[in-house]
C-alpha positions in Angstrom: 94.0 66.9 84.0 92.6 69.1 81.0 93.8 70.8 77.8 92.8 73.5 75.7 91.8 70.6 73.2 90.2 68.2 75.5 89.6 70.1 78.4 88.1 68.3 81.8 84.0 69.7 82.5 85.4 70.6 85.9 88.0 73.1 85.4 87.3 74.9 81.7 84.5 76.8 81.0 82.4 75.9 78.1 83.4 78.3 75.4 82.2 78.7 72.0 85.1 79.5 69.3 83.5 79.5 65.9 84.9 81.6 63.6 82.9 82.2 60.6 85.5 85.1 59.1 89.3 85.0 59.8 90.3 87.2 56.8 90.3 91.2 56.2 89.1 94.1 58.9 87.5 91.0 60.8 90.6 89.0 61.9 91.7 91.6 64.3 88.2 91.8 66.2 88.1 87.8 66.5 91.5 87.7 67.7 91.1 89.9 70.6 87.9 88.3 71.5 89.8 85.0 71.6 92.6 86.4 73.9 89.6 87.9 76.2 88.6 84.5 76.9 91.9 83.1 77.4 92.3 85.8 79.7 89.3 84.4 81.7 90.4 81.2 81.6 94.1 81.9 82.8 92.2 83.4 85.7 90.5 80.2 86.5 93.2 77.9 85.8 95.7 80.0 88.0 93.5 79.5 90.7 93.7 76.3 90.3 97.3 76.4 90.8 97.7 73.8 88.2 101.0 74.0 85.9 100.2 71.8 83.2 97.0 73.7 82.2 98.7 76.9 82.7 101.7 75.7 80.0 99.0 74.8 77.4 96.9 78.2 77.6 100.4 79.7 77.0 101.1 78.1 74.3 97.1 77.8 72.9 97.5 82.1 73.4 101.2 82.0 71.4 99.3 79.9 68.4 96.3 82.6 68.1 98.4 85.6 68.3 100.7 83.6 65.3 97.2 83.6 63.7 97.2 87.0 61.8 100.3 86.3 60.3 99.6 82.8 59.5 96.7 83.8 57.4 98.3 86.7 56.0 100.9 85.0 53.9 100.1 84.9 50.6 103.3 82.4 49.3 101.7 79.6 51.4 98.4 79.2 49.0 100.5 79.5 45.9 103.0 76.3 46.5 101.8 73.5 45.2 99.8 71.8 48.1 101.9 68.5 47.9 105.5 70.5 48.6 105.5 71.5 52.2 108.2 73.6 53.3 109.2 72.6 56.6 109.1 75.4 58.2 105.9 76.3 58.3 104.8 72.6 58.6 106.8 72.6 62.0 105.2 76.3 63.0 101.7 75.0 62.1 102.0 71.8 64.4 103.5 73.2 67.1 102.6 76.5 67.2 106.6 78.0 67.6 107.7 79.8 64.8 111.3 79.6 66.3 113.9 77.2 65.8 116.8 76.6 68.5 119.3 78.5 66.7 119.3 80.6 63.6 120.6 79.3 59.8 124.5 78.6 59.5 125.2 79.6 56.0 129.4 78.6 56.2 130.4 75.3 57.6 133.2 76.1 60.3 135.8 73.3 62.2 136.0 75.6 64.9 135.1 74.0 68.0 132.3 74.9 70.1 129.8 73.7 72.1 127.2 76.1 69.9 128.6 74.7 67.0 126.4 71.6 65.5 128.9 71.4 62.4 132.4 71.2 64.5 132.9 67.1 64.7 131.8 66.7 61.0 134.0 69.2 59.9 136.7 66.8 61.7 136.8 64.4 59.0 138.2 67.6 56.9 140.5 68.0 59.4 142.0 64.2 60.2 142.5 64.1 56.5 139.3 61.4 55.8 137.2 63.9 53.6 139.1 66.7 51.6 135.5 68.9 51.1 133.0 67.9 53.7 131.3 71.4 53.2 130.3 70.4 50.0 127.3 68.2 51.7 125.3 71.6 51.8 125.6 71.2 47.6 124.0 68.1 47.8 120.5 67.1 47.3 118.7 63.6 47.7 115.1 61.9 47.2 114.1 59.3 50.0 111.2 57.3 48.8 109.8 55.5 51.8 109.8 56.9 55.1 109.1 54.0 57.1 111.9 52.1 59.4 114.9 52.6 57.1 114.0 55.9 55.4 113.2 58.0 58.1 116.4 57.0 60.2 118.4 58.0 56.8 116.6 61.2 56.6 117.2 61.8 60.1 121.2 60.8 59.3 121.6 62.8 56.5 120.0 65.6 58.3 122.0 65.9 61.3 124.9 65.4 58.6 123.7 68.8 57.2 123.0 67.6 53.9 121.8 70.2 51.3 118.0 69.4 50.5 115.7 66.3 51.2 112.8 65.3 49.1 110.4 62.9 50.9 107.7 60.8 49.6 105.6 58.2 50.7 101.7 57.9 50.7 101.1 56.4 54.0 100.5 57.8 57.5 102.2 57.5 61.0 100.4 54.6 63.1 100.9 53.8 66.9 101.8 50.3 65.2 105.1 52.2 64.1 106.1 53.1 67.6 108.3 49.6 67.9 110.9 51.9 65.2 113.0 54.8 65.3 112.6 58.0 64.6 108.4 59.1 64.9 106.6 59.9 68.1 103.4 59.1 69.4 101.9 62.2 69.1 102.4 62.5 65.5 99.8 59.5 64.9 97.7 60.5 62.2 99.9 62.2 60.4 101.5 61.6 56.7 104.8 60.4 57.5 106.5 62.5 55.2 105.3 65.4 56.8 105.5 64.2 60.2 109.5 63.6 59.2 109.4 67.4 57.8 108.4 68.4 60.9 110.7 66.4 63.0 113.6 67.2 60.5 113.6 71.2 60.0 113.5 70.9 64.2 116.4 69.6 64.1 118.4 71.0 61.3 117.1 74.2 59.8 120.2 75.0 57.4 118.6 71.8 55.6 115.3 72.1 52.9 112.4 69.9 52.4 109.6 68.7 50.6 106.8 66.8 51.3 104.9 64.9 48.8 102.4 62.3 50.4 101.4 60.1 47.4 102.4 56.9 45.9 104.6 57.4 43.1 103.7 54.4 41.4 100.3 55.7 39.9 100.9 57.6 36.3 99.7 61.3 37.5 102.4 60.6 40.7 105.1 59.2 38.4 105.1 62.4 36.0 106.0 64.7 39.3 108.5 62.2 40.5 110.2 62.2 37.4 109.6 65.8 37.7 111.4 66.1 41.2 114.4 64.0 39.7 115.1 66.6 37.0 114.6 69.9 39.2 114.0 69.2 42.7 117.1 70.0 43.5 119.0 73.0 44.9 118.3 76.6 42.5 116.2 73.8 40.7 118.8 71.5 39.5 118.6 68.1 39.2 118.8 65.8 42.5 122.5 64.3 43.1 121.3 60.8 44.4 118.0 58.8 45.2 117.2 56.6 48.2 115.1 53.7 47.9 113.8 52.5 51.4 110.4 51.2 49.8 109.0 47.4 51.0 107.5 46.7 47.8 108.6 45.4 43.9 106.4 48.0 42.1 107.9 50.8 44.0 110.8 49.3 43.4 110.2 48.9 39.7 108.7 52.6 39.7 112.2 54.3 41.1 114.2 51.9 38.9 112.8 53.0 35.4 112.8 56.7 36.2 116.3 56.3 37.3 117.2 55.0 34.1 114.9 57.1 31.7 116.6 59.9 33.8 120.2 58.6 33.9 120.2 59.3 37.6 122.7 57.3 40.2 120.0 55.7 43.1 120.5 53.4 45.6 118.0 50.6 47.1 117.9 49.1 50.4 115.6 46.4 52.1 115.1 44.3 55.5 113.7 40.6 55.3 110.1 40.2 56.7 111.3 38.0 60.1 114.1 41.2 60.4 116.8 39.3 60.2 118.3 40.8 57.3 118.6 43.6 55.3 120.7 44.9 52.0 121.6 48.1 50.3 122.7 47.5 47.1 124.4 50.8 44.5 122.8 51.2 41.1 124.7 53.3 38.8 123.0 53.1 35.4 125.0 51.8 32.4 127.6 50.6 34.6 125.9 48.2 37.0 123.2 46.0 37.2 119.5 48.0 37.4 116.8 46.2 39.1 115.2 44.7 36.0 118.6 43.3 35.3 118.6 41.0 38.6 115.1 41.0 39.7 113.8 38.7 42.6 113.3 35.3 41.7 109.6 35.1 43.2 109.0 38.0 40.8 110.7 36.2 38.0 108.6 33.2 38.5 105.4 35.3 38.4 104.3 34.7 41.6 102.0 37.9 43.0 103.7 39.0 46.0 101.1 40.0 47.6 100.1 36.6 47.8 103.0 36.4 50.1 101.7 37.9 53.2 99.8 35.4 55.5 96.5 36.7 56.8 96.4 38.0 60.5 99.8 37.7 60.2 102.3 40.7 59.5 106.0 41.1 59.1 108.6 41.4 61.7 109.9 44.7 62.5 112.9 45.4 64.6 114.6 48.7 64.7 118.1 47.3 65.4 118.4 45.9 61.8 116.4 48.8 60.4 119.3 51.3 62.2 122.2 48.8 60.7 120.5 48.7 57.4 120.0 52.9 57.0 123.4 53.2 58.5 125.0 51.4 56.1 122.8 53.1 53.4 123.7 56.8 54.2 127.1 55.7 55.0 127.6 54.8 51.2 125.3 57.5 50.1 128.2 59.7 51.9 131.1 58.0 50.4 129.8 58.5 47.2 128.5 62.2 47.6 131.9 62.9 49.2 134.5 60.9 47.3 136.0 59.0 50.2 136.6 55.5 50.8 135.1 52.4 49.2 131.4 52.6 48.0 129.7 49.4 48.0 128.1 47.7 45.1 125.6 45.0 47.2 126.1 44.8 51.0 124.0 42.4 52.9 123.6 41.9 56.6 122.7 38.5 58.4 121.9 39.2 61.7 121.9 35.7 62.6 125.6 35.0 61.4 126.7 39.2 62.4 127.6 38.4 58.1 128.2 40.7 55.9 128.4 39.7 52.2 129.9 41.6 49.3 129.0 41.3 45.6 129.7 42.9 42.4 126.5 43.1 40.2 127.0 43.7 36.3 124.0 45.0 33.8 122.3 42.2 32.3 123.0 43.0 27.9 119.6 41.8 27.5 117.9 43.3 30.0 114.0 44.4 29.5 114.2 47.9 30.1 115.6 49.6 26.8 116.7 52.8 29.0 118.7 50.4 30.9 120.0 49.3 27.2 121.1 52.4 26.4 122.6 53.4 29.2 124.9 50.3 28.8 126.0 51.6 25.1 126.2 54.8 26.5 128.7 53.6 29.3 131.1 51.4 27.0 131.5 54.1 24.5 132.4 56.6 27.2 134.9 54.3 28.3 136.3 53.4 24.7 136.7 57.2 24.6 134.1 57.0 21.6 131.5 58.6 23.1 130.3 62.2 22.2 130.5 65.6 24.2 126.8 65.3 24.7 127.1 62.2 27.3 125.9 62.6 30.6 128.9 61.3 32.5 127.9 60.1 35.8 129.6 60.5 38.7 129.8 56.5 39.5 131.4 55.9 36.0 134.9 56.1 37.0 136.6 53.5 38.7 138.4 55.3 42.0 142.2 55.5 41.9 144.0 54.4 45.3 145.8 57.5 46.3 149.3 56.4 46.8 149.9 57.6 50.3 153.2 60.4 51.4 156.2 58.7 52.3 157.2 60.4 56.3 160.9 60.5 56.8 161.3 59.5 60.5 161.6 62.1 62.8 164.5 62.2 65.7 163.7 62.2 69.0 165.5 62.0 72.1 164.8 58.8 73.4 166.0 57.0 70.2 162.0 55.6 69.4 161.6 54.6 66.2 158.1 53.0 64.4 158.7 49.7 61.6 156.0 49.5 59.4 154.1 46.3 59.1 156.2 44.5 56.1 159.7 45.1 58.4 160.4 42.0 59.9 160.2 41.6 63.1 163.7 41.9 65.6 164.8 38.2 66.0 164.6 37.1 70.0 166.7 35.4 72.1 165.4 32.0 73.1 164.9 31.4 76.9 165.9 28.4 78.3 162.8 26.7 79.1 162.0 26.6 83.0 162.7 23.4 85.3 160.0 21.0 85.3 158.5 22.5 82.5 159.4 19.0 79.9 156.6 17.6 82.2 154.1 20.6 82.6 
């Protein structure tokens, strides 16, 4: 079978489409002249009474007519080429403007089977989130869209979260099929805009930007730190940062611009046989940053690149990436939100189905100076010493348990009543043990 892009010699004709001039007085001519020889070709392919081929011209003549207006949009060549708005990125690719539904601009619990936002809004409702509709104020930075971050992205997104930055420098690879979340057709593609693409799909209530580089080089750095401070919502500054990098310096690079920045982030990892995986909370000032508790293969300056065997690559299972993401966004929730428990360093053995908890203080003499003063910063806050210039972050505060309503019992016919746990339980009659039974 043939397509428009790799048509088989038997059934397409030869055609040539090179357009010298798609801009001004000419687009109009070249378009039509395009469409005449779709026309032809629908002709031959109908003939041919095959269905697949006639589904690609349709969608090949869809694309050209989308041309004019394509070209005609002057905002497009004045973004910055590394932010891709999502929405185009999707049109472009797949050559449908259209999304499945239109932009919900208020949250409703009111449930429908057209309504995408009616089971989240259910945690409002059962009393386990007081604001869930504040997700939409939200914004977040996922650096590393491989097998934990594009899972998150793909979680938060479907969670309706308000904005997602997404960088990585890499591109999609068939070798990447054995995860979550990309397709095979997108091979080739950066994976950041490959996830655009797949994302706004999805969700388009939700924004995005693309930024395929590594933020680790000094010109990258400067826009990342940029992003940080006003890449959020009506150019604000972003609310949270994910980490789902496999490297230290990418590490290192997220952890001093969180700290120059003052901005909460949270970093996640799976071991290289896939066996385990982490997500651990760093609120700067308060907890430990990643200079505080480094690796110990870093700390003994060992190169880790040394680490990876030759022919040899690391494991990759998308069961303990999915565990490991969900219990990223999970926490990156809790904290957004204000509900439940957020935890400070949560690993996951798969081996043992084990899940260890730890509390991670700021090491006082820790190397990075921002993460220094953030630690002043923090203890004068909490002496109540600090001035009304501080940036008090939202992780500062140690959560108050809620003391729950007391319910008076209600009366009901059939004389039911519930004991809570601490009642002590009715005493029972002992039974007379059975004959025979000294023996059994």
């Amino acid at each position: 079978s043939g397509s428009p892009d790799n048509p088989s010699p038997d059934l397409a004709p030869k055609v040539n489409l090179a357009l010298p001039d798609m801009s001004g007085a000419a687009l109009d001519s070249k378009e039509q002249r395009l469409l005449s020889v779709l026309e032809k070709m629908q002709e031959q392919v109908s003939s041919l009474e095959t269905e697949g081929l006639k589904q690609d011209l349709q969608k090949l003549r869809e694309e050209i007519k989308s041309i004019s207006t394509g070209l005609g949009t002057s905002s497009a060549a004045a973004a910055p080429a590394a932010a891709v708005d999502a929405g185009a990125r999707v049109a472009e690719k797949s050559g449908d403007a259209t999304h499945y539904r239109g932009k919900i601009t208020t949250l409703s619990s009111e449930v429908r089977d057209d309504n995408p936002y009616s089971r989240l809004m259910a945690l409002k409702s059962m009393g386990i989130v007081k604001n869930y509709e504040d997700i939409r104020t939200y914004s977040i930075i996922i650096v590393g869209m491989g097998g934990i971050g594009s899972v998150a992205g793909e979680m938060l997104t479907r969670c309706g979260i308000g904005k997602l930055l997404l960088f990585d420098y890499d591109t999609v690879e068939i070798a990447n099929m054995n995860r979550l979340f990309f397709r095979p057709e997108q091979a080739g593609m950066s994976k950041t805009d490959a996830a655009a693409q797949t994302l706004a799909a999805i969700n388009p209530d939700v924004e995005f930007e693309s930024y395929c580089h590594n933020i680790t080089t000094t010109e990258n750095f400067d826009n990342f730190l940029d992003r940080i401070q006003r890449g959020g919502l009506n150019g604000r500054p972003v609310d949270l940062v994910l980490s789902c990098v496999d490297n230290f310096a990418a590490r290192m690079a997220i952890n001093s611009a969180c700290n120059e920045l003052n901005t909460v982030w949270m970093e996640s990892g799976v071991s290289e046989d896939a066996m385990s995986g982490h997500i651990q909370w760093l609120v700067p000032g308060r907890l430990a940053c990643f200079r505080c508790l480094p690796p110990l293969v870093t700390t003994s300056g060992f190169d880790e690149k040394k680490l990876k065997r030759e022919n040899v690559c690391a494991a990759s299972l998308p069961t303990t990436m999915g565990v490991v993401a969900g219990l990223l966004v999970q926490n990156a929730l809790k904290y957004l939100l204000d509900f439940g428990d957020v935890a400070e360093y949560l690993g996951y053995n798969a081996f043992k189905n084990f899940f260890p908890s730890y509390s991670l203080y700021p090491n006082p003499q820790c190397e990075d100076s921002f993460c220094c003063r953030n630690q002043t910063t923090f203890k004068s806050w909490k002496a109540g010493t600090a001035g009304g210039e501080v940036k008090v972050l939202k992780g500062w505060a140690e959560k108050v348990e809620e003391k729950e309503e007391e319910v008076a019992p209600q009366e009901n016919e059939w004389g039911i009543t519930l004991e809570g746990d601490s009642d002590p339980a009715p005493s029972q009659p002992s039974a007379a043990p059975a004959a025979g039974a000294a023996g059994a």
